[in-house]
N, C-alpha and C positions, 0 to 999 in steps of 0.2 A: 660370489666372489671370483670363483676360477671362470665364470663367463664373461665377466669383466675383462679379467686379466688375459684372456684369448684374446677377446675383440680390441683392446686396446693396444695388445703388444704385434699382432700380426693383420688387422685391420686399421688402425689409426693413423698406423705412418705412413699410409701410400692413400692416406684421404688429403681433400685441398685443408683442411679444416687444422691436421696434425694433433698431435699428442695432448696437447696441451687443455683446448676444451669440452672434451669428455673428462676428465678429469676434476675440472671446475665448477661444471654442472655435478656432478657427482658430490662435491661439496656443496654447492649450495645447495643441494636437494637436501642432502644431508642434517644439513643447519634450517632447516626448517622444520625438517621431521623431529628431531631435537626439538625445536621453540614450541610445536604442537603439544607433544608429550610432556611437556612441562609447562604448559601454559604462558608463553614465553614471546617473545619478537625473538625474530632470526637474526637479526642485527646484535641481541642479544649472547649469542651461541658463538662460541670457540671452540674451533674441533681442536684437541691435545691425543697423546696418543695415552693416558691412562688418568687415574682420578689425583693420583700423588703429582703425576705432570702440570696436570691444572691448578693444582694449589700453588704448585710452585711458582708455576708464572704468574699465580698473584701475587707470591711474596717477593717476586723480581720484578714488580711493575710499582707496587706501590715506595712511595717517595717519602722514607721513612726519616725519622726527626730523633737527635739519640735521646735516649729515654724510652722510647718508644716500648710495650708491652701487650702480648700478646698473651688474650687467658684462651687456656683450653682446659678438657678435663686428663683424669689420667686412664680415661678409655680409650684415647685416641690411636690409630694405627701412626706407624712410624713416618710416614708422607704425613703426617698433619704437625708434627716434633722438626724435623731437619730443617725444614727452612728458615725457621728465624733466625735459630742459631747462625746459620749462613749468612743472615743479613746483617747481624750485629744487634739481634734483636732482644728485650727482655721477653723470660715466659714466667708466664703465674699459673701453677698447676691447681684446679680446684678437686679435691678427693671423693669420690663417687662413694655410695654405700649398693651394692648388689648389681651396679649398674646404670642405678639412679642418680641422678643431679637435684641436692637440695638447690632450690633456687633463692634463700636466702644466703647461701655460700656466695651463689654467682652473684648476688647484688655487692657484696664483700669485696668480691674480687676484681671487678670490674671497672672499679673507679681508679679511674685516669689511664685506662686501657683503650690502645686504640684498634686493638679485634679483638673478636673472640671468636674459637676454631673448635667446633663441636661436629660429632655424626650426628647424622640424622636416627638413624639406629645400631647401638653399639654392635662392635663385629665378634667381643666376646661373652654377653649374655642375653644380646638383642633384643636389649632394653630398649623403648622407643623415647625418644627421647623428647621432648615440649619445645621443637622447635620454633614458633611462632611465639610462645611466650618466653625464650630464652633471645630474641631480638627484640621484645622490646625492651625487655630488662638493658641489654646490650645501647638500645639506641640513646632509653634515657641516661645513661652514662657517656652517650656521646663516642659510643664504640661501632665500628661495623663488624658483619656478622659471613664467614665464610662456614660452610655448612660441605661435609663429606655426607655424599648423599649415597654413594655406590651402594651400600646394602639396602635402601629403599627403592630404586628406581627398575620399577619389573616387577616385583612384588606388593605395593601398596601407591597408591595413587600419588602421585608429587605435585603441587600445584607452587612455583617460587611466590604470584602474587599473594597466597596466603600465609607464606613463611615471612616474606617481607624482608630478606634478606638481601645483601652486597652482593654476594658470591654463592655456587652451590657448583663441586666439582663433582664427578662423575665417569662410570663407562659403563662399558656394553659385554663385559667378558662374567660378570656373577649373574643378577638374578634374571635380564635380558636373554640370558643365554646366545651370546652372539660372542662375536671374535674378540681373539686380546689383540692389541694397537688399537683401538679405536676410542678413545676418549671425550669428554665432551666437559666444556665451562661457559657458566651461564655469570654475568656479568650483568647489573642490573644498568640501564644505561643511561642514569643521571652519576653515575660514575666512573663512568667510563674516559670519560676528559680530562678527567684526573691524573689518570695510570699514564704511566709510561717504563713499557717492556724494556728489560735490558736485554734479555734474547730475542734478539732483532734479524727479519730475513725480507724478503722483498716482497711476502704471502703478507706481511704485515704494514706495508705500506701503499698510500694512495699514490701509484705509479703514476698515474696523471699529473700530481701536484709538484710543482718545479723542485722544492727543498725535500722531496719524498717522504711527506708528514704523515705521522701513522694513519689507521686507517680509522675514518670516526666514528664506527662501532668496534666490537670485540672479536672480528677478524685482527687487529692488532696486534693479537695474543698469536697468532697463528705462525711458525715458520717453516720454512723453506720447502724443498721438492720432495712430499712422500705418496706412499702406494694411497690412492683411493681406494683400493679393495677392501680394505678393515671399516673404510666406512658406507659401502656396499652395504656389506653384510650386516654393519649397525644399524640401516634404512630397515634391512630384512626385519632382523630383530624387532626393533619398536613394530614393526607392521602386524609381526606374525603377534603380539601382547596384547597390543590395542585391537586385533579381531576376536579376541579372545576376550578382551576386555580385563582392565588391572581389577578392577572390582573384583569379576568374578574368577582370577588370579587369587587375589587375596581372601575371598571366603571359604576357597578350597583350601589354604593353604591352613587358617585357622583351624578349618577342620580337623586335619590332619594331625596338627600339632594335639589339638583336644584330646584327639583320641591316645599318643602320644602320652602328654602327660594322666592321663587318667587310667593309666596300663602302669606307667615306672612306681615305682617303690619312692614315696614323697618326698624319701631323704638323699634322695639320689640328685633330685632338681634344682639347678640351681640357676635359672633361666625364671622368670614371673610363672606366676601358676597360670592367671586372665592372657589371652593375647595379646601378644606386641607385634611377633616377627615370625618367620621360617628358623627361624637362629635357635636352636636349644642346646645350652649349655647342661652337661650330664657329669657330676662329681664322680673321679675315677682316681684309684691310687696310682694306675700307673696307665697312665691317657695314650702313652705311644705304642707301647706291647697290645693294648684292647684294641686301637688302631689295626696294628697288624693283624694279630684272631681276628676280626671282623672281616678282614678283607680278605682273609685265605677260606670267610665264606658267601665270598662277594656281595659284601656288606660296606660300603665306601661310607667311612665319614671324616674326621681330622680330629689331631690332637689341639689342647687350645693352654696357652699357659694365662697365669693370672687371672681367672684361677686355673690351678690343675683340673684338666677336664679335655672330654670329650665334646665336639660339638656338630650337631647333624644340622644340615641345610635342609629344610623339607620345603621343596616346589611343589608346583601346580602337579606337574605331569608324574609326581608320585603317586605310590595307591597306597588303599588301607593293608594291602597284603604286605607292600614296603614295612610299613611300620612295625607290622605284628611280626615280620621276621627280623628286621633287629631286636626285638620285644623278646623274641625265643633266645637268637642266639647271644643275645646280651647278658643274657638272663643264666643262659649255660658257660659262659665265659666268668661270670660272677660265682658261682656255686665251684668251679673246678678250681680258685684260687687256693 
């Protein structure tokens, strides 16, 4: 990113070429790396600068009817809740049990809705969730399907054509490990004709076309003049995953967690016992104070409410020694109460 920002800020503007297409190229390199890693057409990919960003401009593109309802569950992070309200939208909250989505709720809930807004795996007990059979429940009711992907994409393989979903927003700052501002939306593209952005910039239009008509893929989505650098370094990211391979991302990571839950005390767990995620949810009477102990010994995890709890990210690039030493001092932090 800083070799970017060199060569563009003190090399570009005394090229014949100027500012403008290093920059461009840098996008589209961008938006294909993107379509790659998710099995995707580039045409497909909207760069935004976060995962909440991306939703949003869905919920500002589509051309909503009143009555209109949107179900989500009540796991969802707070960018998947604002927007409809913003729109004039209705919401149908369906009630999770541990994290889990009964799917006869969602069959319940989903008639005469016209989305529904689900993670892919929840952010608080990183539950995975049945994305592929929660669209089609969704389509036979005649619903499309927006999917917060953020905590799957870099830890477990994403493929959209087998989710079969509308929408699926995204970045590159959790389990990627690459920069914050770089966000991505995948737009499936017999829907795309549909939308029309009401945050509008000239990134989003087909400047060739006399009346300046969006653009006919999901650059549409995209506005106005910002840093390529965040999407640099999101190139970097996907690059450095995919050498590594998400597969084998994700068997280390199961690993890890295994060893994880088969060390805590069982009543402590309150994340799945089998694998889902890096995500473990850890029951704590007081999640922000064990927060703090942990980190005075340099021990980083985060508090999580709904429930009360601690909750550790375990990536690739952890070790077994990671584990076993919150395993200790979690363990002496719990006896000194």
């Amino acid at each position: 990113m800083q070799e970017f920002l060199e060569r563009h800020g003190y090399e570009s503007p005394t090229r014949e070429s100027g500012m403008y297409p290093p920059v461009y190229d840098a996008f589209d390199e961008t938006r294909q790396d993107v379509a790659e890693f998710l099995n995707a057409r580039s045409g497909e990919i909207a760069l935004t600068q976060s995962t909440g960003d991306g939703m949003s401009r869905v919920a500002n593109a589509i051309l909503w009817d009143p009555g209109d309802t949107v179900v989500r569950t009540d796991l969802e992070h707070p960018s998947s809740i604002v927007p409809w309200a913003a729109n004039g939208v209705n919401t149908r909250v369906i009630e999770t049990t541990d994290g889990h989505v009964d799917l006869d709720d969602l069959k319940d809930a989903v008639t005469n809705a016209r989305l529904v807004c689900v993670s892919s795996i929840s952010r608080n007990y990183g539950t995975r969730l049945p994305v592929s059979k929660i669209a089609g429940i969704a389509h036979d009711a005649g619903a499309e399907v927006l999917v917060d992907a953020v905590q799957s994409v870099g830890q477990t393989p994403v493929d959209v054509t087998e989710w079969q979903v509308e929408y699926v927003a995204a970045a590159g700052h959790k389990w990627l490990v690459g920069p914050w501002g770089a966000g991505f939306l995948y737009v499936a593209e017999d829907v795309i004709p549909e939308l029309r952005p009401r945050h509008v910039s000239y990134r989003g239009v087909d400047r060739d076309s006399p009346a300046l008509d969006p653009h006919p893929d999901a650059r549409r989505f995209e506005v106005g003049t910002t840093s390529a650098a965040p999407y640099v370094g999101l190139q970097t990211a996907l690059e450095r995953v995919a050498s590594v391979g998400v597969d084998t991302v994700e068997t280390r990571i199961e690993s890890l967690t295994t060893l994880l839950k088969d060390e805590l005390p069982a009543s402590l767990l309150l994340s799945p016992r089998p694998f889902e995620s890096g995500l473990i949810a850890i029951d704590d009477d007081a999640p922000e104070r064990s927060v703090e102990r942990l980190a005075a010994h340099d021990v980083r995890v985060r508090s999580i409410a709904e429930p009360d709890a601690i909750r550790l990210s375990v990536h690739a690039f952890n070790t077994e020694s990671d584990i076993r030493r919150f395993l200790s001092v979690y363990d002496d932090i719990r006896r000194s109460r």
